[in-house]
C-alpha positions as CSV (number, residue, x, y, z in Angstrom):
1,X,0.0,0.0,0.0
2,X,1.9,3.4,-1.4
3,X,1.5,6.4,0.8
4,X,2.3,9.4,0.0
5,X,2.6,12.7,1.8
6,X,0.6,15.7,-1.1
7,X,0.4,18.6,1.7
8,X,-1.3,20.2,4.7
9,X,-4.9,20.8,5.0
10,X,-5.9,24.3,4.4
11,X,-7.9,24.3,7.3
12,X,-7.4,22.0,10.0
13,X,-3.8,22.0,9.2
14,X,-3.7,17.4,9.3
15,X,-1.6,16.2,6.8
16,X,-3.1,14.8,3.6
17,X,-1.6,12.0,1.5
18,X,-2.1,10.1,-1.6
19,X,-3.1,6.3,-1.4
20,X,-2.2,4.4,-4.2
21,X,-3.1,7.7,-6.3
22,X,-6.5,8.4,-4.5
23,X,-5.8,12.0,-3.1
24,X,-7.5,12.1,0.6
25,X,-9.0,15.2,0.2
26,X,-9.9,18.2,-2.2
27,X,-8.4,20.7,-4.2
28,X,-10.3,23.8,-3.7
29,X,-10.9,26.6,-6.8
30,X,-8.1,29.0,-5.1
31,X,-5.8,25.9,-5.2
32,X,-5.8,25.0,-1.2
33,X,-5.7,21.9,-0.4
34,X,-8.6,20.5,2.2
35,X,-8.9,17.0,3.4
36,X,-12.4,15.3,3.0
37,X,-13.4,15.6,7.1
38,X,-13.4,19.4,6.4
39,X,-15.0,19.4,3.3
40,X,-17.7,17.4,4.1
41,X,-18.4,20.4,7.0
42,X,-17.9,22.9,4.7
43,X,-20.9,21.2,2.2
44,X,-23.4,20.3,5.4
45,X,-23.0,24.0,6.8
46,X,-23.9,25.2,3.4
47,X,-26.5,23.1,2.9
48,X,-28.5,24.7,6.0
């Protein structure tokens, strides 16, 4: 299993990686990197 660091989230500041080329998170529009946890917030909070 190939693990590989991609960068730091944008806003909780974990670390992100790559799984076997499956990026754990999101690049955002303004090019920040978010992992999925915070991005799922960011689309509930949103949705209200």
């Amino acid at each position: 299993m190939e693990k590989e660091f991609v960068g730091i989230c944008g806003v909780c500041e974990k670390n992100v990686y790559c799984h076997n080329g499956f990026l754990e998170g999101v690049v955002q529009e303004d090019h920040t990197l978010v992992c999925f946890s915070c991005h799922n917030e960011d689309k509930e909070d949103k949705s209200l």
